[in-house]
GUTOR-184147 format. One line per 2 residues: number of its first residue (from 1); their letters; for each residue x, y, z of N, C-alpha, C, O. Coordinates in steps of 0.05 Angstrom, whole numbers, plus 5000, padded with zeros to 4 digits. Example, Ala and Ser with C-alpha at 12.3 -4.5 7.8 and 13.67 -1.06 7.14 Angstrom:
% residues 2
1 = as = 5264,4886,5156,5246,4910,5156,5264,4934,5156,5285,4934,5169 ~ 5257,4955,5142,5273,4979,5143,5258,5001,5157,5268,5023,5161
//
This chain:
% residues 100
1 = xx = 7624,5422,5569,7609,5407,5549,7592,5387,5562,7598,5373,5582 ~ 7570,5385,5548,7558,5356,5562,7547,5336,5548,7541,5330,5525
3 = xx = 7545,5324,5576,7552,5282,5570,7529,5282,5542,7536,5262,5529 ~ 7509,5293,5530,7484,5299,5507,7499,5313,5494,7488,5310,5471
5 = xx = 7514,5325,5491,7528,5348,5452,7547,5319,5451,7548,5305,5430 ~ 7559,5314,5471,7590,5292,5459,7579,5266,5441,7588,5255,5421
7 = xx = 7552,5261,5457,7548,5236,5447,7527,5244,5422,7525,5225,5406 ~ 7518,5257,5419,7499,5270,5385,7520,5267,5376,7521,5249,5360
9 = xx = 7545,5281,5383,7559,5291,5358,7576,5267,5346,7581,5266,5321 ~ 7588,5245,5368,7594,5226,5350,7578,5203,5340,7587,5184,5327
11 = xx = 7550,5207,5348,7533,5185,5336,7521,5192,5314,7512,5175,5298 ~ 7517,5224,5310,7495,5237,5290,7518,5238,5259,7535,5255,5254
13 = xx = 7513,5224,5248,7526,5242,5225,7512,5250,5194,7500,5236,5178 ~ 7519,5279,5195,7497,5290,5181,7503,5290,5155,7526,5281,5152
15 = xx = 7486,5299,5123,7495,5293,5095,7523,5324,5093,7524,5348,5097 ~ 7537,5304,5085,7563,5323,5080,7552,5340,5047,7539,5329,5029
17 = xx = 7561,5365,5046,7547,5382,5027,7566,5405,5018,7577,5417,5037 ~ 7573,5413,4994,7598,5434,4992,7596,5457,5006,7574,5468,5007
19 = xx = 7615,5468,5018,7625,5489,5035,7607,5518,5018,7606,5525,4994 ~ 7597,5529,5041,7579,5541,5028,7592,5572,5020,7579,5591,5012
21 = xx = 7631,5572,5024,7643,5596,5023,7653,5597,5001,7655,5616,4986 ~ 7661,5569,4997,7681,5574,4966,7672,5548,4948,7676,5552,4924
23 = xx = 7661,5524,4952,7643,5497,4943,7668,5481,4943,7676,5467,4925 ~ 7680,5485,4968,7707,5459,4964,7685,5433,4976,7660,5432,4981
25 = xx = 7703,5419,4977,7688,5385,4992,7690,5395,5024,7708,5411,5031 ~ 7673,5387,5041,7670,5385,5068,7667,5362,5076,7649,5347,5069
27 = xx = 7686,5354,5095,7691,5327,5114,7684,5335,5147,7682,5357,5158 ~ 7682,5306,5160,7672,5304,5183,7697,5292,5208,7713,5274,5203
29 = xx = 7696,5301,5224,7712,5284,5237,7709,5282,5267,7697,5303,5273 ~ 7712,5270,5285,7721,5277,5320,7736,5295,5327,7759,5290,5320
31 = xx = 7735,5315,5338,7763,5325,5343,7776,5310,5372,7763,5299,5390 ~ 7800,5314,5369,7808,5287,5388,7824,5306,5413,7840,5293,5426
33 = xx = 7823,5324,5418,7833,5342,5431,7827,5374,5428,7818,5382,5406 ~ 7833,5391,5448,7825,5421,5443,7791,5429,5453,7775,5413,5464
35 = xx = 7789,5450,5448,7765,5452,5461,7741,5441,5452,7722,5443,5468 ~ 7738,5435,5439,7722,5412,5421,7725,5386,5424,7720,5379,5400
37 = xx = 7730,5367,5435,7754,5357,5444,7729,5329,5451,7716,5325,5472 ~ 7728,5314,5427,7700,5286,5434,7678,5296,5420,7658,5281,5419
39 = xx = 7678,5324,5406,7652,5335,5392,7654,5327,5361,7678,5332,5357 ~ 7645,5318,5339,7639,5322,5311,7637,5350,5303,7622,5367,5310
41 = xx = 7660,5352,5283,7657,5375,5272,7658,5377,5241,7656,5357,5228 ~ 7661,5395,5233,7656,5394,5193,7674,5416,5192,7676,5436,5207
43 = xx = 7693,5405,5165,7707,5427,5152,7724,5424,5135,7739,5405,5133 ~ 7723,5453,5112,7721,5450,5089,7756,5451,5081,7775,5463,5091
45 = xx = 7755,5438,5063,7784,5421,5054,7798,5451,5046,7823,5450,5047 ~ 7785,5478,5040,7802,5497,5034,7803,5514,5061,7813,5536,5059
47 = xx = 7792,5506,5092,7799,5520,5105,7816,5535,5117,7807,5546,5137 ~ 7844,5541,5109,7865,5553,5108,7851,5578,5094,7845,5600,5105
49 = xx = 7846,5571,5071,7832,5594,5051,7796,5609,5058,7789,5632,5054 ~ 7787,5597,5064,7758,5609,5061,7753,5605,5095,7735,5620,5102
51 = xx = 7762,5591,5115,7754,5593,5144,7734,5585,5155,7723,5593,5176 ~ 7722,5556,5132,7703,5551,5140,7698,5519,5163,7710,5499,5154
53 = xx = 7689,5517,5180,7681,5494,5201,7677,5501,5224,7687,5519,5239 ~ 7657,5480,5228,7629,5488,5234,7634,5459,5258,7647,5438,5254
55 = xx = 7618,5469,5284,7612,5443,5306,7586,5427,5288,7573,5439,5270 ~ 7581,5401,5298,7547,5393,5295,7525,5409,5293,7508,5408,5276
57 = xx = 7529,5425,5315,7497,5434,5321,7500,5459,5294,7482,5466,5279 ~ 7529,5468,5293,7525,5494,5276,7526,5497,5250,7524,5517,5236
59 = xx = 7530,5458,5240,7524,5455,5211,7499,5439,5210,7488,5437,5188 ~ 7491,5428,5229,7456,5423,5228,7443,5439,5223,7425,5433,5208
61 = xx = 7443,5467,5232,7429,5490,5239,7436,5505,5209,7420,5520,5197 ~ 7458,5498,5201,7458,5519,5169,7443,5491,5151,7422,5499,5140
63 = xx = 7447,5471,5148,7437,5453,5129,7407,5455,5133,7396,5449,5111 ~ 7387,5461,5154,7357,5470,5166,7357,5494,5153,7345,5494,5131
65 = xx = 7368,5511,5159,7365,5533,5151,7366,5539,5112,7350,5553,5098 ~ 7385,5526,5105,7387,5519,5077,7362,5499,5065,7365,5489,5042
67 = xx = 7341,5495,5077,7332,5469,5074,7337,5446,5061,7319,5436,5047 ~ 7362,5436,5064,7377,5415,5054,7372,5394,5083,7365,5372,5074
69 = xx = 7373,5394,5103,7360,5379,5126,7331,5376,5137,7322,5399,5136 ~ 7316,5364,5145,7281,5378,5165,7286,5378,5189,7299,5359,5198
71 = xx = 7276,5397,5205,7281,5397,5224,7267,5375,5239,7244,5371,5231 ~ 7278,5358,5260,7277,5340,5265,7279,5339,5295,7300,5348,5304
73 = xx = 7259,5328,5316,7265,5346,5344,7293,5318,5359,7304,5316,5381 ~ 7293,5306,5342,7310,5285,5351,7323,5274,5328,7313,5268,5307
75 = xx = 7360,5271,5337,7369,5261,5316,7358,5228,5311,7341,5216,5324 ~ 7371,5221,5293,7374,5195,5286,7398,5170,5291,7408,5159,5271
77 = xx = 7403,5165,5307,7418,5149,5307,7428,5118,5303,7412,5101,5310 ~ 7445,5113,5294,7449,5089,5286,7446,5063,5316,7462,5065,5335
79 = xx = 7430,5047,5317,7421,5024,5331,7425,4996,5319,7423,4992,5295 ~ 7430,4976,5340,7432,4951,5331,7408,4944,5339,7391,4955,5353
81 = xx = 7410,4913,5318,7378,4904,5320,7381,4888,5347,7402,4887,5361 ~ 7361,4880,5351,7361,4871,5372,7358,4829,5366,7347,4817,5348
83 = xx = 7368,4824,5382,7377,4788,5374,7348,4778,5372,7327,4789,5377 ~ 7354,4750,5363,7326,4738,5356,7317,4729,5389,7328,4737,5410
85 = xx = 7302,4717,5387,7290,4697,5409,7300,4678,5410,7306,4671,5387 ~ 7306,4660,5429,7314,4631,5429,7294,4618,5413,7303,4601,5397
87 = xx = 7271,4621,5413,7250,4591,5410,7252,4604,5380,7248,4587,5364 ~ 7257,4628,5370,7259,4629,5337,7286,4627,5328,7289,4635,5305
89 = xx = 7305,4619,5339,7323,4610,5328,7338,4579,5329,7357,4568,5318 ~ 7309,4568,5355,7309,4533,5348,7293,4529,5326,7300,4510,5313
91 = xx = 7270,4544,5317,7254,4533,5304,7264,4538,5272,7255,4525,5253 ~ 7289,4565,5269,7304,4558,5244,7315,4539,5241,7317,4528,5219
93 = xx = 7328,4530,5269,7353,4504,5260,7329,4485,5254,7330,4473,5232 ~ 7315,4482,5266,7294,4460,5266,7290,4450,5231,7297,4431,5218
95 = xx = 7275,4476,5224,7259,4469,5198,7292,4470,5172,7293,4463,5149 ~ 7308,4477,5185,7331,4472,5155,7346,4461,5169,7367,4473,5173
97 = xx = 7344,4434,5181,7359,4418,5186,7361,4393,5172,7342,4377,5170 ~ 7390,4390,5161,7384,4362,5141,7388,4327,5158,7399,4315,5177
99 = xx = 7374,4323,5139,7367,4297,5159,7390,4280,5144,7398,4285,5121 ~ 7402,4254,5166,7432,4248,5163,7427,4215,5153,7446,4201,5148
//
């Protein structure tokens, strides 16, 4: 596996959408071991019954295909903002500072 599928798969998370075998609910999770093992995968709450779940790339690729996703040449991932500036966060304290 590589160091690019592990890290999509736990940063990307895609719109969860009913199981397209039987319409149970479909959940997301890490798998935390096995051969999948650090990848995001999907699967559907009757999988005992209908056999359905799917890696990332292979429920990205049916939700595209379904056009319920756009194809997109890059996921989206979740980012922090980035901190203020010093001189803009003297000049907040500055202007709402109460005078004593």
């Amino acid at each position: 596996m590589s160091a690019s599928s592990s890290s999509v798969g736990q940063a990307e998370i895609l719109p969860l959408v009913p199981c397209t075998e039987c319409g149970g609910r479909v959940y997301s999770w890490i798998a935390p071991s096995g051969v999948n093992a650090g990848r995001r995968m999907y699967k559907c709450v009757n999988k005992e019954i209908c056999g359905y779940m799917r890696s990332s790339d292979e429920y990205r690729a049916q939700l595209i295909g379904s056009q319920l996703l756009a194809d997109q040449a890059a996921p989206v991932h979740i980012q922090q903002a980035a901190p203020a500036p010093a001189s803009s966060v003297r000049a907040i304290r500055e202007a709402t500072r109460v005078p004593t």
